[in-house]
C-alpha positions as a printed NumPy array, in Angstrom:
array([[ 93.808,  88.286, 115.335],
       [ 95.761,  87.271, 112.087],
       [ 96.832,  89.329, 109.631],
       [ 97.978,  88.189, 105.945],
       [100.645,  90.453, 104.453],
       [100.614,  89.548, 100.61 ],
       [102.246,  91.083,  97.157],
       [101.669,  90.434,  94.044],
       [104.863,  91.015,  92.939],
       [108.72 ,  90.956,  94.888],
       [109.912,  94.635,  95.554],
       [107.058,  95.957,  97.208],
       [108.527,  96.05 , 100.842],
       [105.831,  93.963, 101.763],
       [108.601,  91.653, 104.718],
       [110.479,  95.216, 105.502],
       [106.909,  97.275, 106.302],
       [105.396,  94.119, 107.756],
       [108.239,  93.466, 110.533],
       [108.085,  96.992, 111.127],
       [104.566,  96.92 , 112.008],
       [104.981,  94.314, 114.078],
       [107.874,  95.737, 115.445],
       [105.689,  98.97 , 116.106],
       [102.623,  96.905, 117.451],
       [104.816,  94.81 , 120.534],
       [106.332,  98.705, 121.227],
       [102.562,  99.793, 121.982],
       [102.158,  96.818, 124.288],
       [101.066,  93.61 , 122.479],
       [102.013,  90.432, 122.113],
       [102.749,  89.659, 118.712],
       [104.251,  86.515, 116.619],
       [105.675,  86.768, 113.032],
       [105.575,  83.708, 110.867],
       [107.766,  83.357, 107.908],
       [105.096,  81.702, 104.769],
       [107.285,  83.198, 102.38 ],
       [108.357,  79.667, 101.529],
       [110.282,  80.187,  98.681],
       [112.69 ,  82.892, 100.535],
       [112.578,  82.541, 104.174],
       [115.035,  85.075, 105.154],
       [112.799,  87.455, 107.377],
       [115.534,  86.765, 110.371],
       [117.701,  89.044, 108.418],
       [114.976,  92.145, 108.909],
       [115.102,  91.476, 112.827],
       [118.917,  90.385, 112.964],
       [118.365,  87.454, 113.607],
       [121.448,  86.128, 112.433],
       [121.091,  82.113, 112.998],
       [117.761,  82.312, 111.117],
       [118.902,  84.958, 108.66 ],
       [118.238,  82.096, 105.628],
       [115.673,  80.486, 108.101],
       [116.629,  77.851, 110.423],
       [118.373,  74.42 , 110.675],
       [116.265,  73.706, 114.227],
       [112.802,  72.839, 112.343],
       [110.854,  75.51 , 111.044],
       [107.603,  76.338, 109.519],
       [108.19 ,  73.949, 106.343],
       [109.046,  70.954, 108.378],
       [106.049,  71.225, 110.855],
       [103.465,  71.973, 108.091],
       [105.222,  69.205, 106.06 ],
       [104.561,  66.845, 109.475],
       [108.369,  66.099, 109.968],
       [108.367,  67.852, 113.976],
       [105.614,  68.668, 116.07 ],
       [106.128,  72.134, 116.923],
       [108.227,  74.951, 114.994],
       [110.759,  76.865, 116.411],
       [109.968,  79.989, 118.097],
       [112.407,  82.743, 118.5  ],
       [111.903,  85.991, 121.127],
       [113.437,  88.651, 119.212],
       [113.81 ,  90.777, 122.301],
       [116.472,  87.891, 123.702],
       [118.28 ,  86.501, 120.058],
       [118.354,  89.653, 118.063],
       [121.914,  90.149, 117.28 ],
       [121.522,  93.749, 116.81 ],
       [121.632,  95.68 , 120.086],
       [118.985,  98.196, 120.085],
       [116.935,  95.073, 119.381],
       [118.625,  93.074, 122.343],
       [116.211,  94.057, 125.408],
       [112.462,  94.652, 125.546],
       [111.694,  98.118, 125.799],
       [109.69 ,  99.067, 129.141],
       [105.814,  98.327, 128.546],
       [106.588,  96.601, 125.463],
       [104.911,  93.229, 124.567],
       [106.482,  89.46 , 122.941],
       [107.85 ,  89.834, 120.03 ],
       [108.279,  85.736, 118.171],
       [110.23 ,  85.105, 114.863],
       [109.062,  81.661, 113.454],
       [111.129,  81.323, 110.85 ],
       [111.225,  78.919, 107.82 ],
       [113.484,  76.129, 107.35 ],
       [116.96 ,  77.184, 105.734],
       [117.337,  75.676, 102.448],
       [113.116,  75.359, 102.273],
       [111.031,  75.578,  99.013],
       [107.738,  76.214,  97.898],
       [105.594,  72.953,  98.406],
       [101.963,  71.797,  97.345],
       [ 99.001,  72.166,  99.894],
       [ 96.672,  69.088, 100.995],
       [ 94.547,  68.056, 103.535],
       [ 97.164,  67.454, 106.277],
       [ 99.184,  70.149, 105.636],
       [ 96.197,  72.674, 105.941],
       [ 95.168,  71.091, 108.982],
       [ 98.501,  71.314, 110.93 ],
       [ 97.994,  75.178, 109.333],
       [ 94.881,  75.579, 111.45 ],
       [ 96.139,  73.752, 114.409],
       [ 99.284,  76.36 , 114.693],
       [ 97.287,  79.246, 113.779],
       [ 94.137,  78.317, 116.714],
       [ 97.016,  77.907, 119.146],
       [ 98.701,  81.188, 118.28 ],
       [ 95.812,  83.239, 118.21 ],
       [ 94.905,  82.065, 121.72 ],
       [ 98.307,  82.562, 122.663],
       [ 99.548,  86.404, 121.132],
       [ 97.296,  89.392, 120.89 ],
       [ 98.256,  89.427, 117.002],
       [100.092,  86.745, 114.677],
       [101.198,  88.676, 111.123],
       [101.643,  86.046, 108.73 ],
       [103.891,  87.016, 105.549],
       [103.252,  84.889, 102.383],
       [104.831,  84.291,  99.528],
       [104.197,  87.289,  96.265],
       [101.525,  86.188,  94.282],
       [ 98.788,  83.019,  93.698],
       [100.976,  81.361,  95.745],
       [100.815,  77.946,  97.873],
       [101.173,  79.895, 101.22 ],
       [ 97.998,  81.826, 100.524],
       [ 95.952,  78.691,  98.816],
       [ 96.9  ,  77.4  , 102.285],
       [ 95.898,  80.273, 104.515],
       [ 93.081,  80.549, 102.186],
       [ 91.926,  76.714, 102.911],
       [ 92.629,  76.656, 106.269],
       [ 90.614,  80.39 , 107.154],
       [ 87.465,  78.602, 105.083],
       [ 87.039,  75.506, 107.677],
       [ 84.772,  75.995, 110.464],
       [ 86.57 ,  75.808, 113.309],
       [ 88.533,  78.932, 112.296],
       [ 85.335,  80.972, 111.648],
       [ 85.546,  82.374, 115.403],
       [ 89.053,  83.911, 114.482],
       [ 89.279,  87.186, 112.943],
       [ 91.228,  87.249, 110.053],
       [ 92.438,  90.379, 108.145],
       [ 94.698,  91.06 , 104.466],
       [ 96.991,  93.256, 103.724],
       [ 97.627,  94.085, 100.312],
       [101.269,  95.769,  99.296],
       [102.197,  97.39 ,  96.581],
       [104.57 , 100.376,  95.422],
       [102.829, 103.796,  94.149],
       [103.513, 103.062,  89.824],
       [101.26 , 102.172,  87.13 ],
       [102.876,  98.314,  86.804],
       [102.335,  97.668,  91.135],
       [ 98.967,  98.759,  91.287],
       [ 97.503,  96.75 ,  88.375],
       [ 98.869,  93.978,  89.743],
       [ 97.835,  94.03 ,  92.961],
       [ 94.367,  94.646,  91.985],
       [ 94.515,  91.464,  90.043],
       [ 96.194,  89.488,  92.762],
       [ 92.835,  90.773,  94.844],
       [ 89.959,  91.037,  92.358],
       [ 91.395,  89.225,  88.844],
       [ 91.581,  85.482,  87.493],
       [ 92.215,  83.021,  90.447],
       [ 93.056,  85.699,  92.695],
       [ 92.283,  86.517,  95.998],
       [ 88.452,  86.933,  96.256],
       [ 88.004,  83.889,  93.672],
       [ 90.267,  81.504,  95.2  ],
       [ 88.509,  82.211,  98.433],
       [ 85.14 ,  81.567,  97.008],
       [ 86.199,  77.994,  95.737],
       [ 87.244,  77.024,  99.231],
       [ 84.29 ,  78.162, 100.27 ],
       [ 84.812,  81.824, 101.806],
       [ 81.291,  84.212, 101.608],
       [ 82.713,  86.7  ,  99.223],
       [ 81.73 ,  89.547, 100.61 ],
       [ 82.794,  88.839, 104.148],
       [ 86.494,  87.971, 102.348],
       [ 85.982,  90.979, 100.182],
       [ 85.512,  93.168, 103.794],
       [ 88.736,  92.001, 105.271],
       [ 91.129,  93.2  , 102.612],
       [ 92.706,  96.837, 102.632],
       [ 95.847,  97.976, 100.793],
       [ 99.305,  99.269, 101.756],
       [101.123, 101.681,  99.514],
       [104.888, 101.366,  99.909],
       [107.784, 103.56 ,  99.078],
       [105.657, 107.083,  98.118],
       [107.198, 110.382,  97.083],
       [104.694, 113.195,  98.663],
       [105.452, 115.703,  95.343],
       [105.014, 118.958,  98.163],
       [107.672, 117.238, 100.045],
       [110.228, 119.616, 101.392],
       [112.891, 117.207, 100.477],
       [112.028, 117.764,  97.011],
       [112.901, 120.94 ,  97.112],
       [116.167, 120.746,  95.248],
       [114.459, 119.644,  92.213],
       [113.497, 122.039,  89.195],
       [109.834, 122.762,  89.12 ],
       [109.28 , 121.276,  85.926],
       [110.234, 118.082,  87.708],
       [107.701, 118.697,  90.52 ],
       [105.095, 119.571,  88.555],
       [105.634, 116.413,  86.288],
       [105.81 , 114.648,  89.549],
       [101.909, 115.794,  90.232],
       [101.03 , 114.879,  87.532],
       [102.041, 111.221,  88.021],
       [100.698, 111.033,  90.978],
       [ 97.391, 112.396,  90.094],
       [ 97.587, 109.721,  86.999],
       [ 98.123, 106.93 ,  89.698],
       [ 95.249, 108.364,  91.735],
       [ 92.989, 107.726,  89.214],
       [ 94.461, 104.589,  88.525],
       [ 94.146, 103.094,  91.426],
       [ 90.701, 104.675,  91.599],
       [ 89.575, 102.445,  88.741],
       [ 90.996,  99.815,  89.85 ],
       [ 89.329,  99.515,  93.018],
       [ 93.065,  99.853,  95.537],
       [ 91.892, 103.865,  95.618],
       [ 91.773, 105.637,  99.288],
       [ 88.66 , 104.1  , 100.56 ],
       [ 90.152, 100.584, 100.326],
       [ 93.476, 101.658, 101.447],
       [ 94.778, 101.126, 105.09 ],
       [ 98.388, 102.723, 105.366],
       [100.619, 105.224, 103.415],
       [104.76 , 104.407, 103.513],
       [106.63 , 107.015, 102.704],
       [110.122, 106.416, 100.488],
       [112.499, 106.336, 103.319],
       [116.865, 106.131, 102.726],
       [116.908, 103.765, 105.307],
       [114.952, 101.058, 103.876],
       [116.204, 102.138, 100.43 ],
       [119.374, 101.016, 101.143],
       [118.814,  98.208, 103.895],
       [116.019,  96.204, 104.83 ],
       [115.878,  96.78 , 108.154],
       [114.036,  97.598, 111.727],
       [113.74 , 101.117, 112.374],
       [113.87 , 102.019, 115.637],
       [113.628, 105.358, 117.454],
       [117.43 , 105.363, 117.721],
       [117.876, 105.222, 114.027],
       [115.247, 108.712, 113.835],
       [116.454, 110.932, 117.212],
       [119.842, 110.103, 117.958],
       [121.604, 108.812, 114.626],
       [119.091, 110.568, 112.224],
       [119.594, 107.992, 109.6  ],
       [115.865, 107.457, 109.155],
       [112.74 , 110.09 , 108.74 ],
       [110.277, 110.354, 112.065],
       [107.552, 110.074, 109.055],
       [108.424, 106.578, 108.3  ],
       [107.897, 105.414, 112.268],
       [104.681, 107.592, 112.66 ],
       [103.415, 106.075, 109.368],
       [104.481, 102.378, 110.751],
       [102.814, 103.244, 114.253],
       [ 99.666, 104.264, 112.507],
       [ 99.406, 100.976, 110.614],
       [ 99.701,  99.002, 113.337],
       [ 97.421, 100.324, 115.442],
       [ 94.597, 101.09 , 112.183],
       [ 95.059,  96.957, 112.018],
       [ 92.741,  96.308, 114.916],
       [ 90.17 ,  99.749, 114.848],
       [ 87.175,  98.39 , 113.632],
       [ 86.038, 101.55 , 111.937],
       [ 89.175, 101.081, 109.438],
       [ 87.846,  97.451, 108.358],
       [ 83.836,  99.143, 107.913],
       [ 82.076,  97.593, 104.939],
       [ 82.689, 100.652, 102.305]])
């Protein structure tokens, strides 16, 4: 299966909550591969301390294969190269876990026929090869998802199932833009049509992520005045509504992140270590990234509303 992580706009923690879920997902057992298409800042190395591919990699990456300059991109195992050392060994029962990072120094760069179909070729292969490949694109109408947009339309990917994820932060300004990045002018759904997508089917395979929520009955809110909490409800009934209207409400939403001080301060793996023995980070955030990953393949999450 492939699954697009997409943003309308930078900030979201769309790369943090992404390598986290497929962090999560190899922990339950799968195989999983995470390619780098955010072409314009390839730096997801950093998230799984990766340090040699920390501003992508100077041993041919994604731009130079999709740009035709080597024939295969470099793959990393994350269990072996992570330089951080509750990273450094695969956990029992735990499945692959591939970086294929971007080329340091790398750029945004226009999409034609070639270039989509070296897309497809590595995407068939790593489908065939890893139980799931989670591909992060660039924020916005960008070239990675014209590409992945292109390349999911021909018909030799149509027997590959092919999922979105949609991030965005719980305020006013995140979720009107990522329901124009899905529904507005050249975004998601129209872009798809043009290359030829059935808009409905493309339409079925989306579902949103909210990122970095305060719960206002939180019991770590309790130091606040209830004027404050109360003014906090009423935001985030407000944004309910909101997102409601604009079509991102609860039945086309996938996954809940909760604001974390971890990933507040550091983007960053977390691992059970970080929750149990140095209590840096909040058992919430894991359960909520262990639910995402596995709601990614249940069918009955992805049900035509």
């Amino acid at each position: 299966m492939l699954v697009f992580a997409t943003s309308d706009k930078g900030g979201t923690g769309r790369s943090v909550t992404s390598s986290n879920v497929a962090y999560r997902r190899s922990l339950q057992g799968s195989d999983v591969c995470y390619l780098d298409f955010d072409f314009g800042s390839p730096t997801a190395g950093t998230i799984f301390n990766v340090d040699s591919a920390s501003r992508g990699t100077t041993e041919g990456g994604l731009h130079s294969y999709l740009q035709g300059r080597i024939s295969e991109p470099q793959m990393l195992d994350v269990w072996t190269q992570s330089d951080r050392p509750s990273l450094r060994h695969r956990p029992p029962g735990a499945g692959r876990l591939v970086l294929l990072p971007g080329d340091s120094g790398g750029g945004e760069f226009a999409v034609n026929h070639e270039v989509v179909q070296r897309c497809i070729r590595l995407m068939r292969r790593l489908d065939e090869e890893f139980d799931l490949c989670l591909l992060d694109l660039s924020a916005g109408r960008s070239y990675a998802t014209e590409m992945v947009l292109a390349a999911t339309a021909e018909p030799e990917m149509r027997a590959v199932t092919a999922r979105w994820l949609v991030f965005h932060r719980w305020t006013r300004q995140h979720i009107i833009a990522a329901s124009g990045l899905v529904y507005g002018e050249r975004g998601i759904i129209e872009a798809g049509r043009v290359w030829g997508h059935n808009q409905q089917e493309l339409m079925d395979s989306i579902r949103f992520v909210r990122t970095a929520v305060v719960d206002p009955n939180s019991v770590e809110l309790a130091g606040l005045r209830p004027s404050q909490v109360a003014w906090l409800r009423d935001c985030n009934r407000d944004l309910q509504e909101l997102a409601s209207q604009r079509k991102v409400g609860r039945t086309t939403m996938l996954g809940v992140i909760p604001l974390d001080p971890v990933l507040q301060w550091r983007e960053q793996l977390i691992s059970d270590n970080d929750v149990y023995a140095r209590q840096i980070a909040n058992r919430e955030t894991v359960d909520a990234f262990d639910s995402l990953a596995k709601r990614l393949t249940e069918d009955a999450a992805w049900e035509t509303l």
